[in-house]
Residue, then its C-alpha position, 0 to 999 in steps of 0.5 A: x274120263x281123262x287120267x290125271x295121274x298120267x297127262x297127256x302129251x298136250x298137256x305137257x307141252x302146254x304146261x312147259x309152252x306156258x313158263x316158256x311165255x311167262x304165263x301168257x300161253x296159260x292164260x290163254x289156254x284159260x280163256x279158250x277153255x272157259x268159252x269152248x266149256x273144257x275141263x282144264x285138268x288140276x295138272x294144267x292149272x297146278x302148272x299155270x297157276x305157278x307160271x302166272x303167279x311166279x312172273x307176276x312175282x318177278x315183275x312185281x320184285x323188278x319194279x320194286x327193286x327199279x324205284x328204289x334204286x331209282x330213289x337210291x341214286x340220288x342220294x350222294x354217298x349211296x349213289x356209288x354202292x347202288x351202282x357197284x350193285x346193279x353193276x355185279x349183278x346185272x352185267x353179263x357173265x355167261x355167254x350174255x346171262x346175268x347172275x339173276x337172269x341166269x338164276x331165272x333161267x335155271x329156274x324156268x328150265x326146272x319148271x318147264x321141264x318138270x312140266x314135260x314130263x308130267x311132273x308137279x315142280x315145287x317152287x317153296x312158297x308159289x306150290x304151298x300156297x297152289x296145294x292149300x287153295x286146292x284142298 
């Protein structure tokens, strides 16, 4: 019987390999595992569970924040600010980050790395909801 305080170092790199793929190297570790009948331990589906659920969240807040400002730039007065907006925050600043990429990327790093070694990364509302589900 497997340790599941102590994971192996597969199950690292798969954790850290699947925020890296946004979810996607979960996702597949997912479908192997139900044809192939493994048990997938509680710190690999902690850990892509919070990769699948934290860029389907991010994909969903960009097309969100697209349409609107989409909408908003038709508008005449508005059109100015909106532009300013998008402008301080999607423009490169460090070497080609923007200041949400950077935040993301900071944050992907958090996990990635939490994931190697060994650890539960907590993300506020994502690892509540993960730990509620499980109990």
């Amino acid at each position: 019987m497997p340790n599941y305080e102590n994971p192996s170092i597969l199950e690292r790199l798969i954790g850290l390999g699947t925020y890296l793929t946004g979810g996607f190297l979960g996702i597949i570790w997912f479908v192997v595992s139900f044809f192939l009948k493994m048990y997938v331990t509680p710190f690999l589906q902690y850990h892509i569970t919070q990769s699948v659920i934290f860029f389907l969240g991010l994909y969903i807040i960009d097309l969100f924040f697209s349409i609107l400002f989409g909408f908003l730039t038709h508008i005449p007065f508005i059109k100015d600010i909106v532009k300013y907006i998008l402008f301080f925050f999607q423009s490169p600043f460090y070497f080609g980050f923007s200041i949400i990429g950077a935040f993301i990327s900071i944050l992907v790093l958090y996990m990635g790395l939490g994931a190697l070694f060994g650890k539960y990364s907590y993300m506020p509302f994502i690892s509540e909801a993960i730990n509620a589900r499980r109990r």
